[in-house]
C-alpha positions, -999 to 999 in steps of 0.1 A, spaced: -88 533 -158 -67 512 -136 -87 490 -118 -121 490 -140 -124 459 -162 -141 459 -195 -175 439 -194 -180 418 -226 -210 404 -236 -205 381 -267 -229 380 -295 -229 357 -321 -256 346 -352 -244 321 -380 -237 363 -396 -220 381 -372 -199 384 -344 -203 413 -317 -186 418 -285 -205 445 -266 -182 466 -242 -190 482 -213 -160 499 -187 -164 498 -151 -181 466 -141 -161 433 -133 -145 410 -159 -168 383 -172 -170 361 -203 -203 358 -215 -213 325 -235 -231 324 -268 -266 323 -265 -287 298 -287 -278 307 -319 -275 273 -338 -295 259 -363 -282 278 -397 -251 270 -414 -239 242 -387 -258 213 -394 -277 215 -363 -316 222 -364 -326 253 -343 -351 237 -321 -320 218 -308 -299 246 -298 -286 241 -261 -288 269 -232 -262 293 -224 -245 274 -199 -239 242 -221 -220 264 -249 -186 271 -254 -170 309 -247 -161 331 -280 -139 358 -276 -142 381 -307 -138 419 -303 -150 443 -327 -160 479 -313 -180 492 -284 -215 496 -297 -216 532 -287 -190 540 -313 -214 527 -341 -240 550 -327 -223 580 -327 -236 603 -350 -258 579 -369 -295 581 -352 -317 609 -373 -343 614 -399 -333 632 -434 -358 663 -441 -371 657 -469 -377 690 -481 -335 687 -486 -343 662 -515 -339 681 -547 -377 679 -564 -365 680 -604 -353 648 -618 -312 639 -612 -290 649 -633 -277 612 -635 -283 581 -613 -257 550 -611 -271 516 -606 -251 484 -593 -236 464 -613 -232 435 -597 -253 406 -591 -264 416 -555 -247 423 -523 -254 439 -492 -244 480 -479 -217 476 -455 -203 511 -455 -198 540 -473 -171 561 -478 -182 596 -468 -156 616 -467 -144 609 -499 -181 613 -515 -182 648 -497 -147 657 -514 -159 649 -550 -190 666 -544 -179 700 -534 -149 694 -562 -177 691 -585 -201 711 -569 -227 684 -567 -253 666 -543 -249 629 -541 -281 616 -527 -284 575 -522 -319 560 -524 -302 534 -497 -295 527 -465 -261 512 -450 -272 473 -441 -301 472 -477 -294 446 -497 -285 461 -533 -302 442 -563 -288 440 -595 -294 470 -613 -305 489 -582 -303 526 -582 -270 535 -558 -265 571 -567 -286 605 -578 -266 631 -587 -275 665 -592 -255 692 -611 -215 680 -608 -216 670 -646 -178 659 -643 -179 639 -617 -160 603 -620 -176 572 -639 -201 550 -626 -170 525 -618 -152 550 -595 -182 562 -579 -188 524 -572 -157 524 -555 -167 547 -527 -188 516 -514 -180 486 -493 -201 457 -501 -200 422 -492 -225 387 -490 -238 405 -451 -247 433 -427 -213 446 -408 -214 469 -380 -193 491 -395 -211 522 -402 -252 495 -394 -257 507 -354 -289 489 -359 -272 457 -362 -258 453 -327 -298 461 -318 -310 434 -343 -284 408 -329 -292 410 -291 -334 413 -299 -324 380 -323 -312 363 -292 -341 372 -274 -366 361 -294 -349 330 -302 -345 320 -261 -386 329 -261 -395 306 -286 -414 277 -274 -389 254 -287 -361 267 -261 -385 284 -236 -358 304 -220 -373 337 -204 -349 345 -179 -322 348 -216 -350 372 -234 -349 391 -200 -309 396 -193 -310 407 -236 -333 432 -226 -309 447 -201 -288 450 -232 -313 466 -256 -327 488 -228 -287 503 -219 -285 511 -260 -319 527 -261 -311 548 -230 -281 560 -250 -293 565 -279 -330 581 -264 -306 611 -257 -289 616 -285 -299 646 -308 -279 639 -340 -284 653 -377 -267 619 -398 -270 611 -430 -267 648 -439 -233 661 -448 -226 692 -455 -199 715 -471 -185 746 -452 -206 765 -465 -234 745 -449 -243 732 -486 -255 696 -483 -231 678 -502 -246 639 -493 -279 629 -480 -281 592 -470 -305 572 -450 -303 565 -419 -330 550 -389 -350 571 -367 -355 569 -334 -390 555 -338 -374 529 -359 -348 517 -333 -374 517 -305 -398 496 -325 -367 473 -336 -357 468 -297 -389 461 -282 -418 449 -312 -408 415 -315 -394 405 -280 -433 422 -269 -445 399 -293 -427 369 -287 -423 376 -250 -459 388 -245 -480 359 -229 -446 356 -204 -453 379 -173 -414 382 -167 -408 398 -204 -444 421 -195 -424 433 -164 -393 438 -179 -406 461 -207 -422 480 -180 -395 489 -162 -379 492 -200 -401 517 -208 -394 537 -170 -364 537 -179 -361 550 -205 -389 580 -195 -365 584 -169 -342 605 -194 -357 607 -229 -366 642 -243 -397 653 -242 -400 653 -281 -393 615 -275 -418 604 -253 -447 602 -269 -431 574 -288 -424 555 -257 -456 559 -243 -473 544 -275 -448 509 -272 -465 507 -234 -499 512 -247 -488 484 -268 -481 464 -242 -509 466 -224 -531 459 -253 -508 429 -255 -514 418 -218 -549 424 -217 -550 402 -253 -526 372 -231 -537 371 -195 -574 372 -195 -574 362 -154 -574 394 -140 -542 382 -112 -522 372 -138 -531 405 -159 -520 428 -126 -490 408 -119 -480 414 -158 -487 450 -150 -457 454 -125 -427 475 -138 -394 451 -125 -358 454 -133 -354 415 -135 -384 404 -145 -394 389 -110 -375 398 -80 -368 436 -81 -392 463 -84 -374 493 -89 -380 530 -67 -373 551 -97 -406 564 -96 -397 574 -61 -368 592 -63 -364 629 -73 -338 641 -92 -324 673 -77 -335 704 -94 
């Protein structure tokens, strides 16, 4: 590694704290990006540009490490159909999922020879009284109080074992530069670069989470976690929203959406191809001169300024 520097981009809401690493590209500090307005005393519509705030440092984990192994759907047909055996509701006055301890759920399981399903999803805010736990069979398992225990909760969302989180920050930022009281595209573009480099990962990934299983391939705990058709409509829905009537974000999703074609499976890209038909409903909805339309139309890497070959270049076979 000598030689590469680690790129950071720093991500910050009045919540949480991300830095976003990537190796092999030069050594830069990235400044928060407009993300006043709660918990500061500071109105949002006042929130200054990047270049006018102060640089954070604050390392957590690569986002990649959050996504690995946590992007799947949960057959459902793996969901027992007669009632539990015994369900476990919280007992505290509300607090939100951070993590769960799976290896230690999986232990008591098979001890007890048991399925522990949970209704909810890493990052859900848990009600009072909420149902945390079905079990089925494992009659000896621990006391509501000790299966409790298994579970890290706190007053918000930590990126722990919530992928999606990193995802929700940077489209956050996005948004928030395109709304017309900052009027920032060029931000909402460079966020997309961002969201478009974790979709490309995780686009590729063919991953069976929230199911855990003994050794004898017996699931053991089922929990929820997104699919891919949820992360994809969480990184582009509201910045195509937001962003639509802006030809620069139109041209960025484009090339968004190439990209990612580029190297999804082909289970996967029917998916994409209904978020572009999106889009151009959306253009055709914002730019009713046609020029404007067919210069919204244009697939470009920045927004304005580089229209990509990708199209143009064949892999080799």
């Amino acid at each position: 590694m000598r030689g590469r520097a680690r790129r950071r981009l720093i991500v910050r809401t009045p919540t949480v704290q991300l830095v976003l690493s990537q190796v092999g590209e030069p050594a830069v500090r990235a400044p928060l990006v407009g993300c006043q307005g709660v918990g500061d005393g500071r109105p949002a519509d006042h929130a200054e540009r990047p270049d006018q705030l102060r640089e954070h440092e604050v390392v957590l984990r690569p986002v990649r490490d959050l996504l690995e192994g946590s992007v799947a759907a949960i057959p459902e047909e793996l969901i027992p159909t007669e009632p539990a055996n015994r369900t476990i509701a919280a007992g505290h006055d509300g607090a939100v999922l951070q993590s769960i301890d799976i290896e230690g759920l999986k232990h008591l399981a098979i001890r007890h020879d048991a399925l522990i399903v949970m209704p909810m999803a890493v990052g859900d805010y848990l009600r009072k009284n909420s149902m945390v736990f079905a079990l089925y069979g494992g009659a000896s398992l621990p006391d509501d109080e000790q299966m409790l225990d298994h579970l890290a909760l706190g007053s918000e969302r930590s990126p722990e074992q919530d992928p999606t989180l990193a995802l929700r920050v940077l489209v956050d930022i996005s948004i928030k530069a395109l709304s017309p009281a900052i009027n920032d595209p060029t931000t909402g573009d460079h966020m997309l670069d961002r969201v478009e480099d974790l979709l490309v990962d995780m686009v590729q990934r063919d991953l069976d989470a929230g199911i855990v299983r003994d050794a004898n391939n017996i699931p053991r705990l089922i929990y929820p976690t997104p699919t891919w058709e949820d992360v994809l409509q969480l990184g582009v829905t509201e910045i195509r929203l937001y962003g639509g009537s802006n030809p620069q974000i139109c041209r960025r999703l484009h090339a968004l959406y190439d990209n990612l074609l580029a190297v999804a499976p082909a289970y996967r890209r029917d998916s994409i191809e209904a978020e572009r038909a999106r889009l151009l409903r959306t253009i055709a909805s914002q730019f009713p001169d046609p020029l404007d339309r067919e210069l919204a139309m244009v697939s470009d890497t920045q927004g304005f300024g580089a229209r990509g070959l990708l199209g143009a270049v064949r892999p080799p076979v």
